[in-house]
N, C-alpha and C positions, 0 to 999 in steps of 0.2 A: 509646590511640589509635594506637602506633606498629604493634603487633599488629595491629592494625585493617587497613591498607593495607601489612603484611608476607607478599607475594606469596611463594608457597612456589618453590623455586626449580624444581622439576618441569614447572611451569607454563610456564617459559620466556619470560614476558612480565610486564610490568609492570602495576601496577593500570592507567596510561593505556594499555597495551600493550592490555590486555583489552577494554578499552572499546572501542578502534579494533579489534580486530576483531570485537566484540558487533554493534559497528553494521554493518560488512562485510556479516558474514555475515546478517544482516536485513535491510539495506535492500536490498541487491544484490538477494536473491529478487524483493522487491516492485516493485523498477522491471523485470524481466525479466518478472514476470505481467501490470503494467499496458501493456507492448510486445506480448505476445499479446493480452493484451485486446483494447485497442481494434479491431485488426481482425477480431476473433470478432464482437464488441459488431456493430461495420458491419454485420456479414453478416446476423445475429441479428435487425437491425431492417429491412434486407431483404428478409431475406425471414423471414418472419415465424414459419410454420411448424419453421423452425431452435431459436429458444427455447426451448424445449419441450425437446427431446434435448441440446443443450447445457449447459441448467441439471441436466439430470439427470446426465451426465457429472460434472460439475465437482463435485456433489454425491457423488456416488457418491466417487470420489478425494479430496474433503475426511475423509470418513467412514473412510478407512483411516489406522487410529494411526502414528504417526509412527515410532516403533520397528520396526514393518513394513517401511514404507517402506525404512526402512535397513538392514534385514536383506536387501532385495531387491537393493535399490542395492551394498552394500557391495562382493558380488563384480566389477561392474564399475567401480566411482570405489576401489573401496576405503576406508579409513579416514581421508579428505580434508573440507576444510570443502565439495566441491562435493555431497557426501551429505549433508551437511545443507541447504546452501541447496536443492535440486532439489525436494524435497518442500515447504518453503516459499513457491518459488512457484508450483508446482503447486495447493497451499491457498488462495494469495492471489487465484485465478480468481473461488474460490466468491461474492467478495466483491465483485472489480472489475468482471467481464461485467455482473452484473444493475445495478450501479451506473452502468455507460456505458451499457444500452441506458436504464435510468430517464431517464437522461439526455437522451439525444442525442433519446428520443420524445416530452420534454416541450416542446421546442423546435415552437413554431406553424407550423402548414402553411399560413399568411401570409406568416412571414418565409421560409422554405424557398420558395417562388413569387417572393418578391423577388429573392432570390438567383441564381434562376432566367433570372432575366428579368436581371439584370445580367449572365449569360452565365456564370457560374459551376458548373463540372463537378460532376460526382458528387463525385468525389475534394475538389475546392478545396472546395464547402461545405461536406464534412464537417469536413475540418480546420478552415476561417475562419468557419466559423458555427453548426454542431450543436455541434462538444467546448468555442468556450469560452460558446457559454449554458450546456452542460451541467455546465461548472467543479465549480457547488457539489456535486453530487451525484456527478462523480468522487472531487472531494479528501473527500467523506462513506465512499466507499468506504476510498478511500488511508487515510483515517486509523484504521478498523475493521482494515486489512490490515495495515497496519504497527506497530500495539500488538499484534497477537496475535502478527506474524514476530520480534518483537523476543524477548516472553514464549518463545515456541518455542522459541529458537537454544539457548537451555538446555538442552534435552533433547538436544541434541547432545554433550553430557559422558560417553554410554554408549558413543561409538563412540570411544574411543582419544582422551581430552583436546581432543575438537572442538566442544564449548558455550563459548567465548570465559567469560563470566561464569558459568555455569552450572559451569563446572569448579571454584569458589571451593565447591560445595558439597559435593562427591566429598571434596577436600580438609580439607573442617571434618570429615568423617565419619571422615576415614584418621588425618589428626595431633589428633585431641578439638581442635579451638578452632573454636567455635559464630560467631565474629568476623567467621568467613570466609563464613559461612552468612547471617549478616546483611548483610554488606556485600554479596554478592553479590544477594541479595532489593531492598536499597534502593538500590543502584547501578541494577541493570537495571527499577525501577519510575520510577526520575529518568531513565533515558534513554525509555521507556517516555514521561512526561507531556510534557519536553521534544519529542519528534518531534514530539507531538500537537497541539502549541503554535505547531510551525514549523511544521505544517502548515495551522492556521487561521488564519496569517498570511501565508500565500503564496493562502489564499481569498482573506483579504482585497483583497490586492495586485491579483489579476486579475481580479475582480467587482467592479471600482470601482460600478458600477451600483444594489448592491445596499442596501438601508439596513444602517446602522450600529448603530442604537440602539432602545429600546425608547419615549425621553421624546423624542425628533422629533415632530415636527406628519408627519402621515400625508400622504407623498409622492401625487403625484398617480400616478389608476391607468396614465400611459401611463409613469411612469417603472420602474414597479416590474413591468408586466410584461413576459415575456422577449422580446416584437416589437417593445419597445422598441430593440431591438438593432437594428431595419432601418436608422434614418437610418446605422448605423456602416457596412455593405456599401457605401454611395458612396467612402467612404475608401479600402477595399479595392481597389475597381476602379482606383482612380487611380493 
């Protein structure tokens, strides 16, 4: 067991050392693509013609291997963890645009008129009224974008010891101890379910609205659907 979490000292970090920057270098991408997101997402639903060339963008740049990426990057970041994260959350689009415009278009063009009519701008309803009915189906994205950026950070081990956990594998390969290969596999799939966990409980948190359970008596229909958010905009205004 001691073998187990005996970080080789080339590493320069400690098993917690790794961890902290495993998650760095992951989660960092994913809130930098969900900041572009959202105002693509706006545009996107907008003007509606936009979706179309945007998804295909963001697709097209998902579709380029990550080793690419870094072969292209490396000349100008050089061998730093910002050549790994740039391509992560450039990835992380494929997943958060379609997931905020899903969102923000499922929101009823009822409550968007109410909104309206309480004097609320483009801008203030997007924010206080489309993103959080659209909650569940962001944090749906978040959490597709943040198991794969976590999974990824590992292929960062090719560029000069910049996979955080991913380098425990380089190392089982150079010194034969297969220990390092595992822990590295079951480390980065526990931070992996963990995020997954914290992020279904930060849904929870901000969709109080939503049911909880599967054995509840079936909510009435004005609570469960999303124009049930309008009596909340008088809050707002005040």
């Amino acid at each position: 067991m001691n073998r187990f979490f005996d970080i080789p000292s080339d590493l320069q970090h400690s098993w917690f050392g790794l961890i902290g920057l495993h998650l760095r270098e992951a989660l960092l991408p994913v809130l930098a693509g969900l900041i572009v997101s959202l105002p693509i997402a706006q545009l996107c639903v907008r003007f509606r013609w936009l979706y179309a060339p945007v998804l295909g963008v963001t697709t097209v740049l998902y579709a380029i291997p990550s080793l690419a990426f870094f072969v292209v990057l490396i000349d100008y970041t050089g061998q730093t963890e910002l050549t790994v994260m740039v391509p992560l959350a450039v990835y992380s689009l494929v997943v958060l645009v379609p997931a905020i415009v899903d969102g923000v278009r499922s929101v009823p063009q009822e409550t968007l008129a109410a909104a309206t009519a309480m004097g609320f701008g483009p801008v203030r309803r997007y924010l206080q009224v489309q993103l959080p009915i659209a909650v569940p189906a962001i944090i749906a994205g978040l959490r597709v974008a943040t198991v794969s950026s976590i999974s990824l950070v590992s292929v960062g081990m090719l560029i000069g010891n910049q996979g955080a956990l991913g380098n425990l594998l380089n190392d089982a390969n150079i010194y034969h101890r297969p220990e390092l290969a595992v822990n590295s596999v079951l480390t980065t799939a526990a931070l992996a379910i963990l995020a997954d966990a914290a992020l279904v409980l930060v849904r929870l948190l901000l969709t109080p609205w939503m049911p909880r359970g599967t054995r509840r008596e079936r909510p009435k229909a004005a609570e469960t659907r999303p124009d049930a958010a309008v009596p909340a905009l008088e809050d707002a205004v005040r």
